[in-house]
Every structure is written in C-alpha cells, then in structure tokens.
C-alpha positions in Angstrom: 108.1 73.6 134.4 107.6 75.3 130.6 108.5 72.9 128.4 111.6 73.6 125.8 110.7 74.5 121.9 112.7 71.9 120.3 114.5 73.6 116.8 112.0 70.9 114.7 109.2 72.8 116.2 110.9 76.4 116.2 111.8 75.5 112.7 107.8 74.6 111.3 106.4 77.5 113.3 108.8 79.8 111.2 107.6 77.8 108.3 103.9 78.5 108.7 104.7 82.2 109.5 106.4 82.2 106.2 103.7 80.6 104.6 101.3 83.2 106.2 103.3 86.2 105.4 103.5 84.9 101.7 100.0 84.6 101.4 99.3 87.7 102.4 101.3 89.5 100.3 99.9 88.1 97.1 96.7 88.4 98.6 97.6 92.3 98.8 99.3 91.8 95.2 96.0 90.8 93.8 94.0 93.7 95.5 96.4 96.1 94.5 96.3 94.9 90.8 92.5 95.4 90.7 93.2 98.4 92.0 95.0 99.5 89.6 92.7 97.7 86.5 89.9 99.7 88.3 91.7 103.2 87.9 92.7 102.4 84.6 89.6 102.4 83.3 88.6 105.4 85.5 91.0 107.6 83.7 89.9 105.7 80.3 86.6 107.1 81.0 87.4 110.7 82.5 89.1 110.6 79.0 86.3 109.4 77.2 84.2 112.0 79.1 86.8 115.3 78.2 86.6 113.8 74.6 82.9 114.1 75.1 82.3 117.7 76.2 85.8 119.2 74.5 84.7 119.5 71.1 81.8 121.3 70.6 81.5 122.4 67.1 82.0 118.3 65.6 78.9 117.0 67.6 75.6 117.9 68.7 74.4 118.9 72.2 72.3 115.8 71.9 75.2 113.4 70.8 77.8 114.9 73.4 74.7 114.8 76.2 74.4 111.1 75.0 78.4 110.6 75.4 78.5 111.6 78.3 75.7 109.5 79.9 76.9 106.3 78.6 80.5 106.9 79.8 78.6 107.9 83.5 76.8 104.5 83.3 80.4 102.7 82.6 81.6 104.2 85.6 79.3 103.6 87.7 79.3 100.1 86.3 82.6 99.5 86.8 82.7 100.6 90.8 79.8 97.7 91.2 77.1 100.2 91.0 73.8 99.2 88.8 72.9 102.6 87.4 69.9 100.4 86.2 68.6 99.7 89.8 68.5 103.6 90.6 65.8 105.5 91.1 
C-alpha cells in the first residue's frame, strides 16, 4: 500500500520548490540585466558609429574611417569576440 505524504513532508517539498523557483528567477534576473548592460552599450556604439560617419565636413575620411573601426572593434569586443584573433 502507497504510503501517505505526511503535511511535514508536503510542507518541505513546497519549500524546496519555492526555493527552486526563486532561484531561478534571479538567475533569469541576472541574465536579463546583462542583457540589457550588453544592449546598452550596443546602442552607445551604433551612436558612436552615426556620430562617426554623420558629419562629414568636421573630420577627415581618414579620422571618420578610423572612428568607425575602433567603435567595430568595441563591438565586437563587447559580444566576446576577439577582433584581434581574426584573420
């Protein structure tokens, strides 16, 4: 014959489901506020790379080409990507 749950045992296994959920969630909270640090500084750099290329009579081809590369580089950087370690 199954054996009753007792409420003491009901009562823990609600407990470590709790526990569970809750660590998910802030698991998901942390991902999410990368996330959101890792856009940040996408749109920073889209910024940075409109800034670049949108004015061309205060800077030279040269300078603006130059720009633009390092803000590509901080990209990539930023998504783990070692622009370094390309070929």
């Amino acid at each position: 014959m199954a054996r009753e749950t007792t409420h003491d045992e009901r009562l823990r296994d609600l407990e470590a489901e709790a526990f569970r959920t809750g660590r998910t969630l802030a698991e998901h909270s942390e991902q999410l506020k990368t996330i959101s640090e890792q856009q940040q500084t996408a749109f920073r750099n889209v910024d940075s790379l409109a800034d670049a290329i949108g004015a061309p009579g205060d800077r030279s081809i040269t300078q603006r080409l130059d720009t633009i590369e390092r803000v590509l580089f901080a990209l990539a950087r930023a998504q783990g990507i070692n622009p370094d370690n390309l070929s």
